[in-house]
C-alpha positions in Angstrom: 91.6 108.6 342.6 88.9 105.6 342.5 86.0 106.4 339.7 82.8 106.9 340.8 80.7 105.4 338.0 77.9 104.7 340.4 77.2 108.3 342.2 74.1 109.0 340.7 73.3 112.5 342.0 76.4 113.9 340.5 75.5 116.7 337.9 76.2 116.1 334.4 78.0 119.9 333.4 78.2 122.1 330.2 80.5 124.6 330.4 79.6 127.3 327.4 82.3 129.9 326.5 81.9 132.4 324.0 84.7 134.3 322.1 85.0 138.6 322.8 81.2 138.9 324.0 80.9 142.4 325.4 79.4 142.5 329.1 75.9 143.9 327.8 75.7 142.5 324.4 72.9 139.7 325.8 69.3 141.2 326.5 69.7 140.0 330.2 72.7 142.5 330.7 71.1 145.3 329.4 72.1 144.6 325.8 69.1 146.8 323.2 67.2 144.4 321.0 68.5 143.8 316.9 66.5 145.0 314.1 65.5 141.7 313.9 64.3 141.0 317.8 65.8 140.2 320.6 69.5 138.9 320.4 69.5 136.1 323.2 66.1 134.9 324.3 67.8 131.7 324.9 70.6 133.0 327.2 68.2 135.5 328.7 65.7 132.4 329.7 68.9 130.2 331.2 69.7 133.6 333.2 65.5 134.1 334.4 65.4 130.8 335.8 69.1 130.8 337.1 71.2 132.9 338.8 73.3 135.7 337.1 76.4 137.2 338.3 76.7 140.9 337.8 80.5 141.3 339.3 82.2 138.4 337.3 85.4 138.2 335.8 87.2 136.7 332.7 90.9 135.6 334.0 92.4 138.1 331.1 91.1 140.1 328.5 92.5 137.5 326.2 91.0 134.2 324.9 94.2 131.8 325.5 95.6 133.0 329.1 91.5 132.4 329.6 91.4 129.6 328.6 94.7 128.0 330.2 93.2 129.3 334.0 89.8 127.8 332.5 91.7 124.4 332.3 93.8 124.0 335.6 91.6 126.0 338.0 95.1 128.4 338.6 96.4 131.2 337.4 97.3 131.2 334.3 100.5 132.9 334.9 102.1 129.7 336.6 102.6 128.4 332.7 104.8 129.7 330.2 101.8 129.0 327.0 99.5 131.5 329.2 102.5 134.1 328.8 101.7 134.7 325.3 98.8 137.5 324.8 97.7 135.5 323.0 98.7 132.5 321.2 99.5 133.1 317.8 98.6 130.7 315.1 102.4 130.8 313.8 103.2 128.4 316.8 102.1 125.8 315.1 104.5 123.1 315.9 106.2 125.3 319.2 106.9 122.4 322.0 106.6 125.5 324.6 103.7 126.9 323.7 100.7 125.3 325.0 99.1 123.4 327.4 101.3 120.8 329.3 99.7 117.6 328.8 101.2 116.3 332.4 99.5 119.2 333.9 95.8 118.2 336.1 92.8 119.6 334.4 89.1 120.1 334.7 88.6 117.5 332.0 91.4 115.3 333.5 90.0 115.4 337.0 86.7 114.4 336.1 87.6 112.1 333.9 89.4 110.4 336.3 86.3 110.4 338.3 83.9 108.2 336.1 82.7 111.3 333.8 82.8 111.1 330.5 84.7 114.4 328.6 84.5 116.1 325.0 85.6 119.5 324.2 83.5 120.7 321.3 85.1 124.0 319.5 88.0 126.1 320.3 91.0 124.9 321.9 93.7 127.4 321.5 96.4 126.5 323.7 98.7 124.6 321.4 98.9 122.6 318.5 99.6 118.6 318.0 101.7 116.6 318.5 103.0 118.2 321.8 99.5 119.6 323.0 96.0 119.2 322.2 92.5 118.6 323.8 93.0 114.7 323.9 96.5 115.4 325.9 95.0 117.4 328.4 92.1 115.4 329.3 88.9 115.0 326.8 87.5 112.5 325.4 86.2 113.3 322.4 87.2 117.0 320.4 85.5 118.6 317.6 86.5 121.9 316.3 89.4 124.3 315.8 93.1 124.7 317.5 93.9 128.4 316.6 92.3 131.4 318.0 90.6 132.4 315.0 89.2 130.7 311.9 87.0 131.9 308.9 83.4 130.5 309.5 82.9 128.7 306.2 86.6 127.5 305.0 88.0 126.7 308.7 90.9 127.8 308.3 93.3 130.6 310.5 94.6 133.4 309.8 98.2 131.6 308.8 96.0 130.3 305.9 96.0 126.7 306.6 93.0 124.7 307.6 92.2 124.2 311.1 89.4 122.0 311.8 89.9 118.6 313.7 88.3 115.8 315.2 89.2 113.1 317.2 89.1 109.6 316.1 90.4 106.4 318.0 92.3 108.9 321.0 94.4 110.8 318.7 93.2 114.6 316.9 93.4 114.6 313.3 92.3 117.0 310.9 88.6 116.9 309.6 86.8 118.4 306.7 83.4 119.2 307.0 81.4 121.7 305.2 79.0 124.3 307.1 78.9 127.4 309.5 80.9 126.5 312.5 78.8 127.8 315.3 76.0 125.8 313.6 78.7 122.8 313.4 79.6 122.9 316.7 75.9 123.4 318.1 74.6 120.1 315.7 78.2 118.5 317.8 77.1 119.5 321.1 73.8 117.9 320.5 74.7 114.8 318.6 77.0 114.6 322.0 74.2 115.1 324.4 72.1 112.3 322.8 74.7 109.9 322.8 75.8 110.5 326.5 72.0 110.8 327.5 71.8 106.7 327.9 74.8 106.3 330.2 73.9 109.7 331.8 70.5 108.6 332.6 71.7 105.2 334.7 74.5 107.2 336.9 77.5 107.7 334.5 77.9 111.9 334.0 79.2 114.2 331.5 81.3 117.4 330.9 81.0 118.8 328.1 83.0 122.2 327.2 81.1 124.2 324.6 83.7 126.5 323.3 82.3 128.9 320.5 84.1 130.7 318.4 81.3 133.7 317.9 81.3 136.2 318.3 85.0 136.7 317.4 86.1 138.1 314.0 85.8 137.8 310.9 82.4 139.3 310.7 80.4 136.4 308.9 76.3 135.4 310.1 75.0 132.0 308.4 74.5 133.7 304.7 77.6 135.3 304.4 79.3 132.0 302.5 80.4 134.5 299.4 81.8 136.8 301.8 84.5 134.1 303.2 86.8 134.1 299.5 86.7 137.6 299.6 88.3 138.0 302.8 90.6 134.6 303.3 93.9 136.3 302.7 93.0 138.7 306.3 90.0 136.8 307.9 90.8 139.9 310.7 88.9 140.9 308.6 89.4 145.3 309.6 87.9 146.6 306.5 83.9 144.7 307.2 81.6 144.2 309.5 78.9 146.2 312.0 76.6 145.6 314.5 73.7 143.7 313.0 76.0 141.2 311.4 77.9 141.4 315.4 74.3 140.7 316.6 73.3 138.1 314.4 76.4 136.0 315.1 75.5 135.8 318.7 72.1 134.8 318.0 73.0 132.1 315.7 75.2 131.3 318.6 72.3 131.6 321.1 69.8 129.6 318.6 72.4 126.7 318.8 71.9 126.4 322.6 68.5 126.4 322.4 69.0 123.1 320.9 71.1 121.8 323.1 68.8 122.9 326.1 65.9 121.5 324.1 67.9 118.4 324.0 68.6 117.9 327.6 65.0 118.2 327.9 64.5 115.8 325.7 66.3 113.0 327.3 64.6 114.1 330.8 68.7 115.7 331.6 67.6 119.3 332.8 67.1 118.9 336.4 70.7 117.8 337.0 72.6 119.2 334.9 74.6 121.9 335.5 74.7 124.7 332.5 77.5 127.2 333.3 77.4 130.1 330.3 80.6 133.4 330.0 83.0 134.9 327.6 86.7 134.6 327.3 87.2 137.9 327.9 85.8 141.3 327.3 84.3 142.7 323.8 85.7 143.8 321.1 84.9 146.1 318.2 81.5 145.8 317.6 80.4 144.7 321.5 78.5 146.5 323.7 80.0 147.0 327.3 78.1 149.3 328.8 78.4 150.8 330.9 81.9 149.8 331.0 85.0 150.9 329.2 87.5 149.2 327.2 87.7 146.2 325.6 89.8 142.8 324.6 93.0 143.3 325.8 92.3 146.2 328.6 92.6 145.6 332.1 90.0 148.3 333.0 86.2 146.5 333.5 85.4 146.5 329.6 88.0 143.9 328.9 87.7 141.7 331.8 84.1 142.1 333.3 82.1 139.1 331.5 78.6 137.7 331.8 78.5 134.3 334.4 74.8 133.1 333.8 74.3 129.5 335.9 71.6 127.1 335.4 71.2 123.9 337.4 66.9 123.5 338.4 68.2 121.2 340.8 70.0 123.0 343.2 70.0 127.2 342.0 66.5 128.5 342.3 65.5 130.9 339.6 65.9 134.3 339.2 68.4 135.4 341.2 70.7 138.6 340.4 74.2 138.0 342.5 77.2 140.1 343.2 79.6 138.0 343.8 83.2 138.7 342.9 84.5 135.7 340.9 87.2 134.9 337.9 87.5 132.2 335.5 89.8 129.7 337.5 86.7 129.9 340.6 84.2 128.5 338.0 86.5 125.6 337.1 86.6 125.2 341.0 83.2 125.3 341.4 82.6 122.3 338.6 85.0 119.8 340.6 83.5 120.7 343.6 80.1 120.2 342.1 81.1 116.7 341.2 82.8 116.1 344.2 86.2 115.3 342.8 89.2 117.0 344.5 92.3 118.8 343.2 95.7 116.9 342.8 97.6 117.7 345.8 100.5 118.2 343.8 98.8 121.8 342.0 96.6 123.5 344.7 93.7 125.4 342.9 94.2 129.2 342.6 90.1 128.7 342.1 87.9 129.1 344.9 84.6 127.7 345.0 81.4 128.9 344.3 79.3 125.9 345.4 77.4 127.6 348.3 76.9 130.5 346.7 75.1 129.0 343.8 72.8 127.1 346.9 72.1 130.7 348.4 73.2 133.8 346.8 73.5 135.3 349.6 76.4 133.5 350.9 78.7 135.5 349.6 82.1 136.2 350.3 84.9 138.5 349.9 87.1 137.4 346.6 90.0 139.7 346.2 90.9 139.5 342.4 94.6 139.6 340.9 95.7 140.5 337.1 98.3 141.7 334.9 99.6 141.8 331.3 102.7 142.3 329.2 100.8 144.6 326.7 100.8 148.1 328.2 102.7 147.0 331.3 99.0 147.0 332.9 98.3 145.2 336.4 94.8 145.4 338.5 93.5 144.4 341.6 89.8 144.1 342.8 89.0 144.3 346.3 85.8 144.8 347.8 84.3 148.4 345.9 88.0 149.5 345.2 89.7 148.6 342.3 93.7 149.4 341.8 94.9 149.6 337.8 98.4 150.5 336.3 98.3 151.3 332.4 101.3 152.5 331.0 103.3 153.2 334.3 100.5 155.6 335.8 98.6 154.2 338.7 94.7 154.8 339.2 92.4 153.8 342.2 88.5 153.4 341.5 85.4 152.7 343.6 83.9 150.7 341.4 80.7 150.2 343.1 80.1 154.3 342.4 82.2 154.5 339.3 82.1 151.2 336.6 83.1 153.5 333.9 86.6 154.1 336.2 86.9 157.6 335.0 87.0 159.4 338.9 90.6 158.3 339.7 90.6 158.7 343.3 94.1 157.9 343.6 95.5 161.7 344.7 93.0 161.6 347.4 93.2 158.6 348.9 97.1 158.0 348.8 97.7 155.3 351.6 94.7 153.4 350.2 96.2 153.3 347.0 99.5 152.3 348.3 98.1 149.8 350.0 96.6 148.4 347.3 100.0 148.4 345.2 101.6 146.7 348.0 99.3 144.1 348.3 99.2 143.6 343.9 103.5 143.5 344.1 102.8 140.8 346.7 100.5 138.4 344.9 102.6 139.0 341.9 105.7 138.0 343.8 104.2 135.0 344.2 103.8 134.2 340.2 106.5 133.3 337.7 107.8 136.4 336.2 106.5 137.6 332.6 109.2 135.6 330.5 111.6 138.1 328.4 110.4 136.6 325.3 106.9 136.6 325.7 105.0 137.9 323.2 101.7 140.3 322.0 99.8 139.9 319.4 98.2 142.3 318.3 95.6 142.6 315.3 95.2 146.1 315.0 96.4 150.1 315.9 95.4 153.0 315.8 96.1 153.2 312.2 93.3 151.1 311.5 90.6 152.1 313.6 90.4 155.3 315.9 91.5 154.1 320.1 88.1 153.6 321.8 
């Protein structure tokens, strides 16, 4: 693929992903205001002069299997790291489970195009020396490897410190004091104003801005003292509520502020295309409404996410769209955006969303495939309808009239719901199987918190 240095109209792209953010935790879903204000002005001013997608999807309701379909633009299930729900930090130093560096990527792709790459917080698809952000296509890295680390000390839930940086193309662990979402925001700037230069005379960027917040444990920016209390379980089950939940995403949503304010700065807003979702759906303290369930669910609360895009030249603002997309059609959509096309060699799962974000109401129909090891649980979207298995029993929703799925229509409408089946076994016939030793991690029962 020949670089592109010169193509000047080519967007620079920053590709924000929180961690467990519930559908309506930010103001411009429907999410109430904090005792201290309003949670995400920032997010909720991106969305009012963008376009915001009502009917978008996370590609699991779990960060890593995310974050692998985030990567590659496919489904996740086509690679044996996405298998695990999720990654556990006790991999550390697996040569299975992660990423394959051979594999094309978003990062790669672009790369390869002439833009410059840097992943700037969480990584979580496997640990060095066999994966890693640098392997996979980036540039430049800043931040964490596991999928969880204590705010203040940086390090997992195994104990050990995980914070990294790159330095002269290899990842190497970094110390560095402070509040990682403020960390990672003063990054993502620092990065901005050092690409600004080469962006500004034709050379673009993509930058992936992966926070961890609002994912456990339950810290805000003055809870230092709280981070020794808690280091042997940063889970961290016995703490937090809803204001601290709160006040995590708006330190989160403070720290893009900055980086918009930086764009600005550097005369970068026009062109630059500002793509903002979660991983997957909320989790104990997030608000889904009107949704139900959470992380790990394959009903709407664990997989329904907020997609806000923001790109003055080309979206016009203030658009609402319902548009049925997934993870893996976003990372289609930033390729096509740049004009760079797949490797021939892995055809995207993705589809893109470029003329949609030109005129919302270009839509199209998207039908929408999932499953999971945990619970035996598959789903497919389709238009209104929705087909779910949880546990062996089979449900069928309109989901236009029903987002809470609790009027199974199933018994009613039989051949629609066999139809549906039949058309989920077929997609799924077309995946790798769920490996026998696959495994699920999870971080709490019943035991420790009543089912929601």
């Amino acid at each position: 693929m020949a670089p592109q240095h010169g193509t000047r109209n080519r967007p620079n792209i920053i590709f924000i992903v929180a961690d467990d953010l519930g559908f309506a935790d930010l103001g411009c879903y429907g999410g109430r205001p904090a005792c201290f204000g309003e949670v995400s002005p920032t997010l909720d001013q991106l969305a009012a002069n963008g376009l915001k997608f009502t009917q978008g999807y996370s590609n699991s309701p779990v960060c890593s299997p995310t974050r692998f379909a985030l990567m590659t633009a496919r489904y996740q299930y086509r690679l044996r790291g996405a298998a695990e729900e999720p990654i556990n930090s006790r991999s550390r130093g697996s040569s299975t489970l992660g990423l394959p560096p051979e594999h094309p990527t978003l990062p790669s792709l672009l790369g390869a195009s002439g833009y410059r790459t840097a992943l700037i917080g969480k990584w979580h698809m496997g640990y060095p020396p066999s994966f890693g952000p640098l392997r996979s296509g980036y540039q430049e890295f800043f931040g964490p490897m596991a999928g969880g680390v204590d705010y203040f000390t940086h390090c997992a839930f195994t104990g050990a410190h995980d914070l990294w940086r790159s330095h002269e193309g290899i990842e190497q662990e970094h110390a560095e004091q402070g509040y990682l979402t403020d960390l990672i925001s003063e990054h993502a700037v620092d990065y901005v104003r050092r690409m600004a230069p080469a962006a500004q005379a034709g050379t673009p960027f993509f930058l992936s801005l992966h926070y961890t917040a609002p994912h456990w444990p339950w810290e805000t920016r003055d809870d230092a003292a709280l981070a020794q209390r808690i280091k042997n379980n940063i889970m961290h089950l016995q703490g937090g509520n809803i204001h601290t939940y709160q006040r995590m995403i708006h330190h989160m949503d403070q720290g893009i502020g900055k980086l918009m304010a930086a764009l600005q700065a550097h005369g970068l807003t026009d062109n630059t295309l500002v793509v903002f979702t979660s991983d997957n759906g909320g989790e104990r303290f997030s608000d889904n409404w009107p949704l139900v369930g959470g992380k790990m669910d394959l009903t709407e609360g664990g997989i329904r996410v907020p997609w806000i895009a923001h790109w003055p030249a080309v979206i016009a603002p203030g658009a609402s769209c319902e548009q049925h997309c997934m993870t893996m059609d976003w990372s289609a959509t930033l390729l096509d955006a740049a004009g760079v096309p797949a490797d021939p060699a892995y055809p995207l799962d993705g589809i893109s969303l470029l003329s949609v974000l030109r005129d919302p109401r270009r839509q199209f129909a998207r039908p929408l495939h999932w499953r999971m090891n945990h619970r035996g649980q598959r789903a497919l979207r389709d238009g209104d309808w929705k087909y779910l298995q949880v546990d062996g029993n089979d449900y069928l929703f309109n989901i236009r009239s029903d987002e809470r799925e609790r009027a199974n229509l199933g018994p009613q409408q039989a051949e629609r719901l066999a139809a549906m089946r039949q058309a989920w076994e077929a997609w799924n016939a077309t995946m790798p199987p769920i490996p026998p030793d696959a495994t699920v991690s999870l971080g709490y029962s019943v035991k420790d918190m009543p089912q929601r």
